[in-house]
C-alpha positions in Angstrom: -29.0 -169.1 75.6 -29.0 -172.8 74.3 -26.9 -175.6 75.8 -25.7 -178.8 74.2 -25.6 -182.0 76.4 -23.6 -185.3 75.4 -25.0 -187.6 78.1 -23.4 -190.9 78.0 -25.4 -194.0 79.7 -24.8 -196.6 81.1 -25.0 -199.6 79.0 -28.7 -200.2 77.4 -29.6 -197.5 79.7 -30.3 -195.0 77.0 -33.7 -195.3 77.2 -34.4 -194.8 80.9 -32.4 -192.2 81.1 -33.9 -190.4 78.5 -37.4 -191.3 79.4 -36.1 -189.9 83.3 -35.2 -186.7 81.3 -38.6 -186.3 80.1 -40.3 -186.8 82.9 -37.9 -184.1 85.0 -39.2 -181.2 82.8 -40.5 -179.5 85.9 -37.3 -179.7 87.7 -35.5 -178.3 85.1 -38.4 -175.6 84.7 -38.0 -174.8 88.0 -34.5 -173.8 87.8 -36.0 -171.8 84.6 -35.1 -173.5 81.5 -36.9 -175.9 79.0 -36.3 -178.9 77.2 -35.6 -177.8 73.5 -34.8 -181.6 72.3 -33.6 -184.7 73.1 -32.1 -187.0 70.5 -31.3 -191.3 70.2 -27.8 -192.2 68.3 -28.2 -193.2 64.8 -25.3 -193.4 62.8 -22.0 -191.8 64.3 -22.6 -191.8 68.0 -22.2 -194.5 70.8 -25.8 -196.6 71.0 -26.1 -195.5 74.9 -25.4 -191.4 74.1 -28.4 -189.2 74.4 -28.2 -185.5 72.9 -30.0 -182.5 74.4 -30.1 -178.8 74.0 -32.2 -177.3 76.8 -32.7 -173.4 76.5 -32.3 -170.6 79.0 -34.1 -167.4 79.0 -30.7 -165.5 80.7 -27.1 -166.3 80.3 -26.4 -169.9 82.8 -23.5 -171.4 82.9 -22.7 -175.0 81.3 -22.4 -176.9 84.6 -26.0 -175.3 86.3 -27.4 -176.4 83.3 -26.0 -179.4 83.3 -27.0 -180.2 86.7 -30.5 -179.1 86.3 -31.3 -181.5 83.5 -29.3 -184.6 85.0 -30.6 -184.1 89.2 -31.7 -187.4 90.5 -31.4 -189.3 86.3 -29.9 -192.5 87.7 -27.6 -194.6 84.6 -25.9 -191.7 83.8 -21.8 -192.5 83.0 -20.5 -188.8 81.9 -22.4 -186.1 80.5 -20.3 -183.0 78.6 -22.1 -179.6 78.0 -21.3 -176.4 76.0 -23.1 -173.3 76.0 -24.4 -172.0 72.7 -26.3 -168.6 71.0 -28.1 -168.9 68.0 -27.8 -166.8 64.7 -29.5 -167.5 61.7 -31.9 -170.0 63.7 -33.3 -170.6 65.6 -35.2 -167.0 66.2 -37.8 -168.6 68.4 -37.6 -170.7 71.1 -40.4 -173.5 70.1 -38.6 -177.0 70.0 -38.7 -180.0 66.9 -41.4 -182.2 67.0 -41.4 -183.8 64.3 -39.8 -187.4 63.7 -37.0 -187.9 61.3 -33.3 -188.0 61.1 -31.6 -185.4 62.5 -28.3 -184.4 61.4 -25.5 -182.3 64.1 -22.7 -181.5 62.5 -20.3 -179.2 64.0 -18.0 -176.9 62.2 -14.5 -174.8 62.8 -14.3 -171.9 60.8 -11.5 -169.4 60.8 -13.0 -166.2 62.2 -11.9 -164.4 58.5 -14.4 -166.7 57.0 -17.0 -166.7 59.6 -19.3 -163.8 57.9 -18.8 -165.3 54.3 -20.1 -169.1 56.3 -23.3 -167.2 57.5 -23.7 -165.6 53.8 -24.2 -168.8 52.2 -26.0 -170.4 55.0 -28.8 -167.8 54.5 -28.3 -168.5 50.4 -28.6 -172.0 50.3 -30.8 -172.9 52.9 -34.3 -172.5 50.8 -33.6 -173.9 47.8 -32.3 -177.0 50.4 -35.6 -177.1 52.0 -37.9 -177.0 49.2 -36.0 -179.4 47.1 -35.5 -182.1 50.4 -38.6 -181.6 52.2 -35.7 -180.7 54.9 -35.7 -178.0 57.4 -32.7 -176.2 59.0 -33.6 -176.0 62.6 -30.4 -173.8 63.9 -27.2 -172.9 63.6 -25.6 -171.9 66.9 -22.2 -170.6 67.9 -20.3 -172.1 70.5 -19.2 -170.0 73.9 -16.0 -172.4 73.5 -13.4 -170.8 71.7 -10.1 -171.5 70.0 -8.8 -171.6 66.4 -11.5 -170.5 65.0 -15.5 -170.1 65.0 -17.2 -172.9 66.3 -20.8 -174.0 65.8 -23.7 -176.4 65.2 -25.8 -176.8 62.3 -28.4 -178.8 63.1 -31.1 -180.1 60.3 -33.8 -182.2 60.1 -34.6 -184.8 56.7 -37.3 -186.8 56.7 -35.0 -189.9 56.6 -32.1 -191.5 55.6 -32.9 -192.1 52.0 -33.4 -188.1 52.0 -30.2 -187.7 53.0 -28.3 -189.7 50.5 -30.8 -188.1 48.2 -29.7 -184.5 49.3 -26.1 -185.1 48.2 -27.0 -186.3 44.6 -28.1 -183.2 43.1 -30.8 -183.0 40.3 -31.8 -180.4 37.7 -30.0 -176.9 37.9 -31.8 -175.6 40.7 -30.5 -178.0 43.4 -26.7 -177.9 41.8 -26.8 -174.0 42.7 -27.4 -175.2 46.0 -24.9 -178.1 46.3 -22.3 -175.6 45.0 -23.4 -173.0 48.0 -22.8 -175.7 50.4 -19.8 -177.3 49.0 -18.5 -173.2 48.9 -19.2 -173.1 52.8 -17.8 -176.3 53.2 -14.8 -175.3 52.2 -14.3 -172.7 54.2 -14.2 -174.8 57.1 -11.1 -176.0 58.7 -12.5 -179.2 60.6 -16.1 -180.3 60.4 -18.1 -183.3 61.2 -21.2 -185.1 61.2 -23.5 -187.4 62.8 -27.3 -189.0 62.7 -29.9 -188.9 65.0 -33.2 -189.4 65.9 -35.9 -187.3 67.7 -36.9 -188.8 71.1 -39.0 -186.0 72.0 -40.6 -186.6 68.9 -44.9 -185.9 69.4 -45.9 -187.7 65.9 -44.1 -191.0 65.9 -41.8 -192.7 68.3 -38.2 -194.4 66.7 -37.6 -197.8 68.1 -35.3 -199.1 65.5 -31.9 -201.0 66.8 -29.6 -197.6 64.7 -26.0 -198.8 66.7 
């Protein structure tokens, strides 16, 4: 089991709380789950909100896992969390290490269309890779229900000129794709997205002022 955290700092305190987060991996290992990833706003997102998904071995629910990856982080304001399984990704549990922008967007899919959404997930996502030098690292469905399916698609460009360049589609190849994803787009009822950067990051650190 996977669990997204929204962690909302106090102000310019996103970076000591995150850095406390880090450095707390034994306390939440302790209580027997991992830090998948943390994430820095980049374009969407409050400057002082840090993302996280930490990973459980066993069904947990949202508010033990919350409190295992927050004890004794001083700065934070709120924090929100939502359980989550995976489906077409992640089948392992090894987290992102590379730096680049990272992309959440969530979906709401009517649960009639939820089977044909995974179909053209599992279409489009190699020609997307090999023509972006991009790499879908999950897509996860939300515990939370309501109208519909909801999930999280999360994917990783090398930067932000990759991800303008991912939406202009060149040579016949990469319009197949763009067609696949506009097709699953469209089958959404509510979807949206926003940028990020990976804090956890082991190649190269992101200190640029995003928000």
């Amino acid at each position: 089991m996977y669990v997204h955290h929204r962690i909302s700092a106090s102000p310019r305190q996103w970076d000591s709380v995150s850095e406390m987060i880090v450095a707390q991996r034994r306390t939440l290992a302790a209580a027997g789950g991992s830090l998948y990833g943390l994430w820095r706003s980049q374009i969407g997102r409050p400057r002082d909100e840090v993302t996280a998904i930490t990973v459980w071995p066993d069904a947990i629910d949202t508010a033990g896992a919350e409190a295992a990856l927050l004890q004794g982080v001083a700065g934070v304001v709120a924090a929100t969390s939502e359980g989550m399984t995976p489906t077409l990704r992640p089948d392992a549990a090894g987290p992102p290490t590379r730096q680049g922008n990272y992309a959440f967007r969530w979906f709401v899919t009517p649960q009639e269309n939820w089977d044909e959404f995974l179909t053209l997930c599992a279409e489009a996502w190699p020609g997307f890779e090999s023509a972006y030098d991009s790499q879908v690292i999950g897509l996860w469905r939300c515990a939370r229900t309501g109208d519909g399916v909801r999930s999280l698609l999360l994917t990783r460009r090398p930067d932000l000129a990759m991800w303008e360049r991912s939406k202009i589609p060149q040579g016949a190849a990469e319009v197949a794709v763009r067609d696949t994803l506009n097709r699953r787009y469209d089958l959404c009822s509510w979807t949206v997205v926003y940028t990020t950067t990976l804090l956890t990051a082991t190649d190269t650190a992101d200190r640029s002022r995003w928000a």
